[in-house]
C-alpha positions in Angstrom: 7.9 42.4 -20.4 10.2 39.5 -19.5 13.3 42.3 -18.8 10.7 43.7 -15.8 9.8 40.2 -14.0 11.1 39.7 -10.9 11.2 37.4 -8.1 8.8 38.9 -4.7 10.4 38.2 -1.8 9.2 35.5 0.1 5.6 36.4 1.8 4.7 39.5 -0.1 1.6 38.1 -1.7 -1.0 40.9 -1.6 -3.6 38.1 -0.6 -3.7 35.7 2.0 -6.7 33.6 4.4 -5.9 33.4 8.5 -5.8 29.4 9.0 -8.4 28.5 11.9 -7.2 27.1 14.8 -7.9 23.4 13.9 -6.3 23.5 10.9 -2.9 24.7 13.1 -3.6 21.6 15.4 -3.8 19.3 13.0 -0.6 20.0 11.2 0.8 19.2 14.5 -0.9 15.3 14.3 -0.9 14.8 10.7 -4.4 13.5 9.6 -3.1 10.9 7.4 -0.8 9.4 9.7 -4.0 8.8 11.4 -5.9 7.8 8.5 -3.5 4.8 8.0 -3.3 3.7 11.5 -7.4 3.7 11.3 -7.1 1.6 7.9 -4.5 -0.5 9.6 -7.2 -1.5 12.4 -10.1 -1.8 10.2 -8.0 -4.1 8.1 -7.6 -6.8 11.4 -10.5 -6.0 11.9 -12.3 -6.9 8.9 -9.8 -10.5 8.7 -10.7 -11.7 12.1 -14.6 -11.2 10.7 -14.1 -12.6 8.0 -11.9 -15.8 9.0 -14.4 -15.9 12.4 -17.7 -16.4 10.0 -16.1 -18.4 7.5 -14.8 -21.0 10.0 -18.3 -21.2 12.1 -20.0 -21.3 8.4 -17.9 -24.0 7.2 -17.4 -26.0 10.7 -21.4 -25.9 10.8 -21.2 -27.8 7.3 -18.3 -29.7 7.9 -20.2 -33.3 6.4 -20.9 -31.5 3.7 -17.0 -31.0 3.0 -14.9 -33.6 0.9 -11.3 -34.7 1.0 -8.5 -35.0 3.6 -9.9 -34.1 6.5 -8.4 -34.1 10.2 -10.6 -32.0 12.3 -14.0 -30.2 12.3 -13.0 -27.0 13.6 -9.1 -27.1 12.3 -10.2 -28.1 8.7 -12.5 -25.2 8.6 -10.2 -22.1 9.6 -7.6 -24.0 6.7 -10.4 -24.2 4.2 -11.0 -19.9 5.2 -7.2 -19.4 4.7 -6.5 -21.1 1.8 -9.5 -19.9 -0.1 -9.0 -15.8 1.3 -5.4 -16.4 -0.3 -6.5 -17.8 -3.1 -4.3 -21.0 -3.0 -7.0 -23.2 -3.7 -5.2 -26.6 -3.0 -8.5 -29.0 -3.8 -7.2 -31.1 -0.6 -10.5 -29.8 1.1 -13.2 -29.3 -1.2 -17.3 -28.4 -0.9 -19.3 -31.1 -1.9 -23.2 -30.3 -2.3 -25.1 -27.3 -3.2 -25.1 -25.1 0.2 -21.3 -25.8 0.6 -20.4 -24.3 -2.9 -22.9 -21.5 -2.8 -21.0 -20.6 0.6 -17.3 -21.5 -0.8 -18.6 -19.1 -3.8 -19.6 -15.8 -1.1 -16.3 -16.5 0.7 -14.4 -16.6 -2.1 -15.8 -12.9 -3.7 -15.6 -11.9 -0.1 -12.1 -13.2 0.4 -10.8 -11.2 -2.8 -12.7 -8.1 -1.5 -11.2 -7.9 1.5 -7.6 -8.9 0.1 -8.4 -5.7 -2.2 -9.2 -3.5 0.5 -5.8 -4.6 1.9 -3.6 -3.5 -1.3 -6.1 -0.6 -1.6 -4.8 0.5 2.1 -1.4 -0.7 1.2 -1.4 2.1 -2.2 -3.2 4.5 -0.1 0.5 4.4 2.0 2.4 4.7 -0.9 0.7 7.6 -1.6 0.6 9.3 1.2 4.5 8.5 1.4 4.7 10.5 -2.0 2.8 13.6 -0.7 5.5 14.4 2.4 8.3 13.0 -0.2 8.8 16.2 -2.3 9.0 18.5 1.1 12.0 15.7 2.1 13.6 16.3 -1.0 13.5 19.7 -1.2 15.7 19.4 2.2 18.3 17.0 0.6 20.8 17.2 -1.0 22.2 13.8 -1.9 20.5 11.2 -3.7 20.7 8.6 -1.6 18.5 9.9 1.3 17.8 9.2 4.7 14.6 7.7 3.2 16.1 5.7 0.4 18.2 4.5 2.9 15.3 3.7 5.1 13.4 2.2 2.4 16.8 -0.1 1.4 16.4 -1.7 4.9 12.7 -2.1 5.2 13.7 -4.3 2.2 16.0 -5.9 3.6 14.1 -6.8 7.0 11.3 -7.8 5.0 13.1 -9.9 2.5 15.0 -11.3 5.5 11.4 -12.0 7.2 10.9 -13.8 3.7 13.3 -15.8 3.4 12.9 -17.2 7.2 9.6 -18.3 6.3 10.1 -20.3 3.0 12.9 -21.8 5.4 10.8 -22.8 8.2 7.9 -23.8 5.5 10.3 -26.1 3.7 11.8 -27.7 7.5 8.4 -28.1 8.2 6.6 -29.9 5.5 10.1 -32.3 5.4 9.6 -33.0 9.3 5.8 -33.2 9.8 4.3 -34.1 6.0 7.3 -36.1 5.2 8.0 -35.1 2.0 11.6 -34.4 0.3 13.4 -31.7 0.4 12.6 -31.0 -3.3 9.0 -31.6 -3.0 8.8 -29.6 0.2 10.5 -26.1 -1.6 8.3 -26.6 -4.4 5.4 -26.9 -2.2 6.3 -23.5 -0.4 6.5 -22.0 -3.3 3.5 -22.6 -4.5 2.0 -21.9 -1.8 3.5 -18.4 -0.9 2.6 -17.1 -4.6 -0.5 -18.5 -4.2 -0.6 -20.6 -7.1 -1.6 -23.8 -5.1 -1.7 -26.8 -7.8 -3.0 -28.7 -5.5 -0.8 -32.1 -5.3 1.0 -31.7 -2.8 -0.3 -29.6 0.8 -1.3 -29.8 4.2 -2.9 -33.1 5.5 -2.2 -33.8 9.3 -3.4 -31.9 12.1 -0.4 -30.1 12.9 0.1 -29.2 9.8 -2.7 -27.4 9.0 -2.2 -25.3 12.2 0.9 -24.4 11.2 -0.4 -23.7 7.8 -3.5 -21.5 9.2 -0.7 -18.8 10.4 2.3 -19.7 8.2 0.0 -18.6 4.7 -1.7 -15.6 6.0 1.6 -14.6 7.2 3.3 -15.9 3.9 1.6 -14.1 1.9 0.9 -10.7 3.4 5.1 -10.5 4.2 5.4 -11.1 0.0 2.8 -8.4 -0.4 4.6 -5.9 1.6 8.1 -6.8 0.1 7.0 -5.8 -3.3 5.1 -2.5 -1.9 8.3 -2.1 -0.1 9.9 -2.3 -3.5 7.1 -0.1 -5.1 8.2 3.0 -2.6 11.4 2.4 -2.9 11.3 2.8 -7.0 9.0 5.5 -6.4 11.2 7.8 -3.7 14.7 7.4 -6.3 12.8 8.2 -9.5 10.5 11.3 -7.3 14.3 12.7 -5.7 15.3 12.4 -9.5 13.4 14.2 -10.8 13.0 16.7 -8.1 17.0 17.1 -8.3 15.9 17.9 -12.6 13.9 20.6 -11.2 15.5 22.4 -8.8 18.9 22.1 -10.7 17.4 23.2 -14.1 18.6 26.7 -15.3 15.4 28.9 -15.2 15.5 31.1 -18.8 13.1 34.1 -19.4 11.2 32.1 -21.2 10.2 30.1 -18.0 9.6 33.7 -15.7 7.0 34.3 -17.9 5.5 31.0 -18.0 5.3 31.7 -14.3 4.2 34.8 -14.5 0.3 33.2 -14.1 -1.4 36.7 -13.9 0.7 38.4 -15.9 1.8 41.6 -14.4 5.6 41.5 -15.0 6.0 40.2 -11.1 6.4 36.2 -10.5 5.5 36.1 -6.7 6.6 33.2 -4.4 3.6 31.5 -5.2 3.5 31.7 -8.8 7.2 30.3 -8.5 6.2 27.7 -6.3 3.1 26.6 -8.8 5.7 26.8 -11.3 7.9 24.2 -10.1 5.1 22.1 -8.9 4.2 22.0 -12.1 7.2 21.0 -13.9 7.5 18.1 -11.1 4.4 16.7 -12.3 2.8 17.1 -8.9 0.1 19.5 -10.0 -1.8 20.3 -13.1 -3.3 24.1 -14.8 -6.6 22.6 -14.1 -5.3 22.0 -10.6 -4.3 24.7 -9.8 -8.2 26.7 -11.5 -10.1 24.7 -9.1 -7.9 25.5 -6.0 -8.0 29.7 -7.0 -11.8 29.0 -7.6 -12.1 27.5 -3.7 -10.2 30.5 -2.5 -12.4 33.0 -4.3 -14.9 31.6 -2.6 -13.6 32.0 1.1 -12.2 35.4 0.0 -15.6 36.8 -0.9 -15.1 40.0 0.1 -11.6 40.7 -2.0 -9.7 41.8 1.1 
């Protein structure tokens, strides 16, 4: 049998489904370059509530707060910021039982909205992946126009980075007064949100500053290490794509192919083939997508 397979030319599968016209459109809009510029919003969204009821919740029980405290309103958009990042410095801390029992919803809330953030942020990454093998299949060289692209958003937001650890560090040395030493550490801890707590904020301008200068921080340091993420991801997906396509096919692997075996592997059985090997798609895959088309092609036409 293996002596008779051959490759179909391309689109001489005996079946086939006429694609609506709003499936056309929307290859012409991608839907999830839409989907992530709707999770991008919902995600400001969803902050600005959050840091909007938090501060009016916490400004409303502002005697019932203990610690450095500067002023009513400030010291409760800090106390939002530094609990949603979980820095925790214990500068600012609730003091009686409605206080805590609100510091304890904003916290869960805090962490649930700082999960739907990275849960947007790996949605990305996947999406990335799905348009990543098409890329690939187009290239020829390793080092991509998207490696390369992912090799500077890197770079810009490492750069980014490293601007704001500097301008954290000037500005606790100019406005909190400490050392240089003390003011690094500080920085630090506060931009991996470990926060020990003995040495942050305490002046008025500094905990403006600080209100923008953590949330920004933080989410820059998020991004760089999803920025890493796809850029780990795109080399060792072009690597193994390049294992693939570069392989030797053997008889052997024809009538792998060969899924219905009747001696022909068609473009599609090819195609699945490869898929396959890239660890893209799954047997069990690939049952439940010919079981969906059975059922549009009810008829056998």
């Amino acid at each position: 049998m293996a002596d008779d397979i051959a490759l179909m030319p391309l689109g001489s599968s005996s079946s086939s489904i006429k694609l609506p016209v709003e499936i056309i459109e929307n290859e012409k809009n991608p839907s999830f370059i839409r989907g992530i510029h709707t999770s991008f919003w919902r995600v400001g969204l969803f902050l600005t509530a959050y840091m909007g009821v938090g501060t009016i919740c916490f400004y409303l029980l502002r005697n019932q707060m203990s610690g450095r405290k500067t002023n009513g309103f400030l010291d409760a958009i800090y106390f939002c910021a530094v609990t949603m990042t979980t820095v925790g410095y214990g500068d600012l801390v609730p003091s009686t039982v409605l206080s805590k029992l609100l510091a304890c919803a904003l916290v869960f809330t805090g962490m649930a909205l700082v999960g739907f953030i990275l849960s947007n942020a790996a949605d990305h990454l996947v999406e990335k992946q799905k348009i990543l093998l098409v890329k690939a299949l187009h290239s020829k060289n390793n080092a991509g126009p998207d490696v390369i692209e992912a090799k500077y958003k890197c770079l810009i937001v490492l750069s980014v980075l490293l601007v704001m650890i500097v301008t954290g560090t000037i500005f606790f040395v100019k406005v909190e007064k400490f050392d240089l030493v003390d003011a690094f550490y500080c920085v630090c801890s506060t931009i991996t949100t470990l926060g020990y707590g003995d040495k942050s904020f305490s002046t008025k301008g500094g905990r403006v500053f600080a209100v923008f200068w953590i949330l920004t921080a933080t989410i820059v340091l998020a991004q760089l290490f999803l920025y890493l993420a796809e850029m780990y991801t795109e080399r060792r997906q072009r690597k193994l794509v390049k294992w693939v396509l570069e392989g030797k096919m053997t008889r052997r692997d024809l009538e792998i192919a060969d899924i219905d075996n009747d001696g022909v592997v068609g473009p599609a059985e090819f195609a699945i083939y490869k898929l396959k090997e890239m660890g893209k798609i799954s047997h069990e895959d690939v049952l439940l997508v010919m079981k969906e088309f059975d059922g549009f092609d009810f008829d056998q036409s």
